[in-house]
Backbone bond lengths (Angstrom), bond angles and torsions (degrees), N, CA, C in turn:
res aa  C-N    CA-C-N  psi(-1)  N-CA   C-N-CA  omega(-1)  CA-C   N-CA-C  phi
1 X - - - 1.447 - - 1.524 108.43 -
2 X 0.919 132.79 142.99 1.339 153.78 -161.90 1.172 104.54 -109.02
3 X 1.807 127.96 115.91 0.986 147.32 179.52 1.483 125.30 -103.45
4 X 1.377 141.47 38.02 1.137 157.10 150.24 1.989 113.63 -21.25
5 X 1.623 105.89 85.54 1.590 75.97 174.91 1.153 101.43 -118.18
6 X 1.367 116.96 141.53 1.608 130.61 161.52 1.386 139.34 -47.38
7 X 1.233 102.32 -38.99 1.427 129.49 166.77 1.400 139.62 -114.34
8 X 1.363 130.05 155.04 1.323 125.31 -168.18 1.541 123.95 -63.30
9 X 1.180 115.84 139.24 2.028 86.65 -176.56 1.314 89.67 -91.75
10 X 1.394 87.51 151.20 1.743 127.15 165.79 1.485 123.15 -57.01
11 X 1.238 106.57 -41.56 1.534 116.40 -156.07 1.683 104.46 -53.23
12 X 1.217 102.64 160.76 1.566 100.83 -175.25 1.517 99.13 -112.92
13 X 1.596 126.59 7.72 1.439 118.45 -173.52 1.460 82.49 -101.40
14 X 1.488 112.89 106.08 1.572 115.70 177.71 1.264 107.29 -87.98
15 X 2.016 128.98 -8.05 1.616 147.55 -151.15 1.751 86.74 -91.84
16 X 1.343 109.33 -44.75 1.614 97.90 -168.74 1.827 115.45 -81.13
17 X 1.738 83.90 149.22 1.343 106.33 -161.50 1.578 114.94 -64.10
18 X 1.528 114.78 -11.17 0.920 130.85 155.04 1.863 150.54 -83.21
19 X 1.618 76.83 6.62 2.059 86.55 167.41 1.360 131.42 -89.20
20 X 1.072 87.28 146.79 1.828 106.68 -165.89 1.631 100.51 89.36
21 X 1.276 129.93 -19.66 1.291 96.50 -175.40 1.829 100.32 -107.69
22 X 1.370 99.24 111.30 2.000 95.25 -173.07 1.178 94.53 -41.69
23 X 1.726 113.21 -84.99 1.593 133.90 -150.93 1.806 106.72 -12.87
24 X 1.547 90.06 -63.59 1.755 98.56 -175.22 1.318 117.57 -40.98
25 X 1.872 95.36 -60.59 1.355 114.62 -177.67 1.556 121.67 -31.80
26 X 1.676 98.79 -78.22 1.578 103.90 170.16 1.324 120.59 -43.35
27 X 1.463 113.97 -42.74 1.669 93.57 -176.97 1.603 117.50 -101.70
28 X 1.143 115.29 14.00 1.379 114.79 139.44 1.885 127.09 -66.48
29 X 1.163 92.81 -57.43 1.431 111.29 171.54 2.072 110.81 -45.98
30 X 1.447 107.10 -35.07 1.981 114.30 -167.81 1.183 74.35 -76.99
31 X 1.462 129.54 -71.32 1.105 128.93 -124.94 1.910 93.61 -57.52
32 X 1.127 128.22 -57.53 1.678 133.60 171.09 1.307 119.08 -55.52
33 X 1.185 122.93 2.48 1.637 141.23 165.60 1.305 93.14 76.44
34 X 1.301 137.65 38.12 1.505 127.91 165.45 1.650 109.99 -135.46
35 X 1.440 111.32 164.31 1.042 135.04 172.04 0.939 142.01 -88.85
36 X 1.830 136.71 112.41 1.006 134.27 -155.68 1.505 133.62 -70.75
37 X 0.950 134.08 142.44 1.827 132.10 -161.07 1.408 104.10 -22.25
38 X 1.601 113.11 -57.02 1.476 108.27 -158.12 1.090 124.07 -101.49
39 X 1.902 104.83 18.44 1.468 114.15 161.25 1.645 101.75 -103.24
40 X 1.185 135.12 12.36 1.048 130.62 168.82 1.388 135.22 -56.15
């Protein structure tokens, strides 16, 4: 899947291995039934 983001991420957990890239992010985050910082 192709992760193209336009914009800066928000999130303030700058430690996870998953910032800046949404795509991952979010579906790391569904897959554990929770929501990621900067959909909070």
């Amino acid at each position: 899947m192709a992760c193209d983001n336009t914009h800066p991420c928000p999130c303030v957990n700058t430690a996870c291995s998953n910032h800046g890239k949404c795509c991952d992010c979010v579906a790391a985050h569904k897959g554990g039934g929770e929501l990621p910082a900067c959909l909070r």
